[in-house]
N, C-alpha and C positions, 0 to 999 in steps of 0.2 A: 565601559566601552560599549559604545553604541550597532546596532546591528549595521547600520552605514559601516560605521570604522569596521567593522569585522572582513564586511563584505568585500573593502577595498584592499585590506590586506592580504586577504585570500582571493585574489582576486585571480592568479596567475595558474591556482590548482584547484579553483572552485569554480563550476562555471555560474557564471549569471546570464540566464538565458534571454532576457528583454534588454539588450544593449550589447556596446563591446564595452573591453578593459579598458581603463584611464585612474586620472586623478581620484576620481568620483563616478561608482558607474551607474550607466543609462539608467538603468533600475531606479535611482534615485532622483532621478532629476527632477522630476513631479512637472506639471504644467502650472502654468500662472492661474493662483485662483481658486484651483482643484484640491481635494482632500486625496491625500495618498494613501494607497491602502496597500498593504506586504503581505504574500503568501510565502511561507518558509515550504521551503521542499526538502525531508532531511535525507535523500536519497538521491541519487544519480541522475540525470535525464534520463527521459522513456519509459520513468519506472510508471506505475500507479499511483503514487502520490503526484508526481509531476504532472502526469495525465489530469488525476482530479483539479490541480490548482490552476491548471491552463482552464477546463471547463468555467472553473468557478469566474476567473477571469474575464472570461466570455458573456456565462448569464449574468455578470452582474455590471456589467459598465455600464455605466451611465453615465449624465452631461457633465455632472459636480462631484463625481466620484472616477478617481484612476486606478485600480488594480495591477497589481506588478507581482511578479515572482523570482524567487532565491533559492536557489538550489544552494544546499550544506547540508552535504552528506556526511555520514559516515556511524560506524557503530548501530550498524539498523535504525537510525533515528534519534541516538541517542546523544550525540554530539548537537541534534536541532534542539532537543528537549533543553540541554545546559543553556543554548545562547540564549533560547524564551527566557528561561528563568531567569537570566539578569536583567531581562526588559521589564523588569518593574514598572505598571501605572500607563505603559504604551497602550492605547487601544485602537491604536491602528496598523498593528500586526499579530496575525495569524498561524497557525501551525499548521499544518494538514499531517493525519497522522492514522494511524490505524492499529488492526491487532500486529499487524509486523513491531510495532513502538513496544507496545505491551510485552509482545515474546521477546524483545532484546532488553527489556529492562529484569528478564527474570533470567534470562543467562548472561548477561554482560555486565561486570562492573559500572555503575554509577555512581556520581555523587549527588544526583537529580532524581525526582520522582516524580510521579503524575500530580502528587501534593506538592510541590513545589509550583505551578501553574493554574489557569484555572481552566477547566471543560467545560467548553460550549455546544457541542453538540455533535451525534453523531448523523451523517447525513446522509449514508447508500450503504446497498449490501452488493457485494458483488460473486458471482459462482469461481471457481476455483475450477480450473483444467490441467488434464492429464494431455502431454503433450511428446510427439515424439518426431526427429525430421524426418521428412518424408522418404529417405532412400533408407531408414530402417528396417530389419528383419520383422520387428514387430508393428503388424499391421491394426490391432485388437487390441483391447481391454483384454478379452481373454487370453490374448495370446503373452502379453505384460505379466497376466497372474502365475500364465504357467512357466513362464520364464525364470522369477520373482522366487513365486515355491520351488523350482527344480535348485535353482543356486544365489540364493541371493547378495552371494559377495561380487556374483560377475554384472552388478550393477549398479551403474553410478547414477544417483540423482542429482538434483540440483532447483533451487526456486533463487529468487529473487527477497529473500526475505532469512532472519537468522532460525533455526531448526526453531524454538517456539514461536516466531510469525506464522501467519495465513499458511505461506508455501510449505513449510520444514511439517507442520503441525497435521497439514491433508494428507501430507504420504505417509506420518505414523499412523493416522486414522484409518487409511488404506491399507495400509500393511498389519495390523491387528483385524480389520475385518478378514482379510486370506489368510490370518494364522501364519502371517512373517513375522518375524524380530526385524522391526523397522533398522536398529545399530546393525546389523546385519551387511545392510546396502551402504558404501558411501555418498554422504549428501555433502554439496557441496553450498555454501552460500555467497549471492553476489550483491551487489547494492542495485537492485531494479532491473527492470527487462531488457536496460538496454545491456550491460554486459552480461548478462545473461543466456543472451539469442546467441553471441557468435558461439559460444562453448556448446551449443544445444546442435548447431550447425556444421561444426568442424566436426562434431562426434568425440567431443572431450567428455563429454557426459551423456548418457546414454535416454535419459527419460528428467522433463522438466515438469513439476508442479507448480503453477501458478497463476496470475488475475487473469481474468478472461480478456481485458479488457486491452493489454499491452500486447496483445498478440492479434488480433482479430484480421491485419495488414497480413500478415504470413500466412495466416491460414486459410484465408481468400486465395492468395498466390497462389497456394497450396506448396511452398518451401516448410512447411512445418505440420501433422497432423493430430488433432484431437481426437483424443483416445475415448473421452467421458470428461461429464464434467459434474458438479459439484453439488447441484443444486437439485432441490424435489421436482423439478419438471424444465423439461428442458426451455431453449430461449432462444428467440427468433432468429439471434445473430452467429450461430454456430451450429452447424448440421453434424450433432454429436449426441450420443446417449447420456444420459446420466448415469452414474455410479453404479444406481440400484437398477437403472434396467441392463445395466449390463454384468453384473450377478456379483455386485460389491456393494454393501448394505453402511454406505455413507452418505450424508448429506451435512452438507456442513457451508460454511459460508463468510469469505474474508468480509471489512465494513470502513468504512474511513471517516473521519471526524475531524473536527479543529480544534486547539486546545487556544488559548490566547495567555499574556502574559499574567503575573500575580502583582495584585494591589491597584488593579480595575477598581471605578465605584459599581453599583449596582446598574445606575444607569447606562454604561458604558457595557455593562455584561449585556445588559437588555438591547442596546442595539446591534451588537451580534447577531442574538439571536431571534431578534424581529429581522433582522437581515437573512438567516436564513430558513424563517418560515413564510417569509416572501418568498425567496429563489421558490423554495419548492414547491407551492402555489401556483408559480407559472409554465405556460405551456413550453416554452427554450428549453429550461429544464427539465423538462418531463421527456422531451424530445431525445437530449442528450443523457439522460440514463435511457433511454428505450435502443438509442444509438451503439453503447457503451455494453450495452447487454447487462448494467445495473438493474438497482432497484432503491424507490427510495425506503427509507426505515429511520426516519430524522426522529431521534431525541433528543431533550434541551434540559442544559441547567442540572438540579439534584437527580434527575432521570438517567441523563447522561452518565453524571459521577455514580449513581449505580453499579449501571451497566457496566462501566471500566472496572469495579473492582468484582464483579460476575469474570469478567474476561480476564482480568489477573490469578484468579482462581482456577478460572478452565486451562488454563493454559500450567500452569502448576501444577494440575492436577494428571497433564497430559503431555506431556513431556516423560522422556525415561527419568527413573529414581537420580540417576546417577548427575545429571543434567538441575535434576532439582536441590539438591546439595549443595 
């Protein structure tokens, strides 16, 4: 079954965001002539991975090449990880993915694994924000901690990612550097920023962790405020402290990548990843992480596959016992 066929069968509870519903959708149609090129999105609209494969879409059109994206969500990414795997020898479909892929594949049943595909590269690092709406009591970083240590049941978190992603993985870090038992606070997990926001909004949950970059629109508003954020020095696009200047000794950092299918030749992995050491090479790109409040950190090929099994470890290693079991 083809990602097409998948796509049209779920077409009614999946959104596909570059057309409407039909026989066949827009996503697909390609132009006369054109190479079609698929971004899998395995999370919801508005999240960070949607955000990234919109950009990627962006910097990379060109006259003989069409970029389209597919949103198939679900299980922290781990429903996108299954469809790749069965696209055996496609090379003209793409995953976008990150340490959120990695944290759900260590607490969620799969029948898939990063071995199952192949990794091409990992392409941005992005800071991680402490986030809270703006008609809350806590105004501070510090005022978070003292909340946090006085009672930490009467606080509900929540990311955009499953407890070992980016989002779940920065409040345990946060909450060991102030000497909290992270299981402590309920955290809640959503598929990306867009369901996210309202629960952060309505005051269904108290304090959200996560990508800088899904949020930057609210926090401009100022319907939303940043507490600190994630990174060793602060960043143009968010007038917020870091961690450690505000007397919490983290720095740590989400990153997003693309995996593509298995049973690529060589040369087909290769134009991947000469595809994305162009993008990053030019100044659009460069534009749009300076935009995004990214950063680039592109590795390619065995570098890559490294690094993923670096991040299956840390994350293993950083989760409670109980979780890791």
């Amino acid at each position: 079954m083809s990602v097409r066929t998948a796509a049209s069968a779920l077409c009614v509870s999946v959104a596909v965001l570059v057309g409407a519903c039909g026989s066949e959708p827009a996503v697909f149609a390609g132009s006369a002539g054109n190479e079609r090129v698929r971004f899998v999105v395995p999370s919801d609209a508005g999240g960070g991975y949607d955000l990234t494969a919109r950009n990627l879409t962006q910097a990379l059109a060109s006259d003989d090449t069409d970029f389209d994206v597919v949103v198939l969500p679900g299980s922290g990414g781990v429903v996108g990880l299954g469809r790749l795997a069965l696209e055996s020898g496609d090379p003209d479909l793409a995953m976008v993915m990150g340490l959120g892929l990695i944290g759900a594949l260590e607490t969620t049943e799969s029948d898939r694994t990063i071995a199952d595909v192949t990794p091409v590269a990992k392409l941005l690092e992005e800071p991680e924000v402490v986030l809270v709406p703006d008609n809350s009591p806590i105004r501070t970083m510090d005022d978070l901690v003292s909340a946090w240590r006085a009672n930490p049941a009467e606080l509900s978190f929540a990311g955009g990612s499953a407890e070992g992603g980016a989002d779940g993985l920065f409040r345990i870090l946060l909450a060991r550097a102030i000497g909290v038992d992270a299981s402590a606070s309920r955290y809640r997990q959503f598929e990306g920023g867009g369901q996210l926001l309202p629960a952060l909004l309505t005051g269904e949950v108290d304090v959200a962790t996560t990508g800088v970059s899904e949020y930057l629109d609210q926090i401009s508003a100022g319907t939303v405020r940043a507490l600190a954020i994630s990174s060793a020095e602060r960043i143009e696009v968010i007038d917020a402290p870091t961690a450690r200047e505000a007397g919490v000794d983290v720095v740590f950092a989400n990153w997003r990548g693309l995996l593509v299918p298995p049973g690529l030749t060589q040369e087909e992995t290769d134009v991947w990843i000469d595809r994305i050491r162009d993008l990053d090479a030019s100044a659009a790109w460069q534009d749009i992480l300076t935009r995004n409040g990214w950063r680039s950190s592109v590795l390619t090929d065995s570098e890559f596959a490294e690094f993923l099994t670096e991040q299956a470890a840390f994350v293993h290693e950083t989760l409670p016992v109980t979780n890791n079991s």
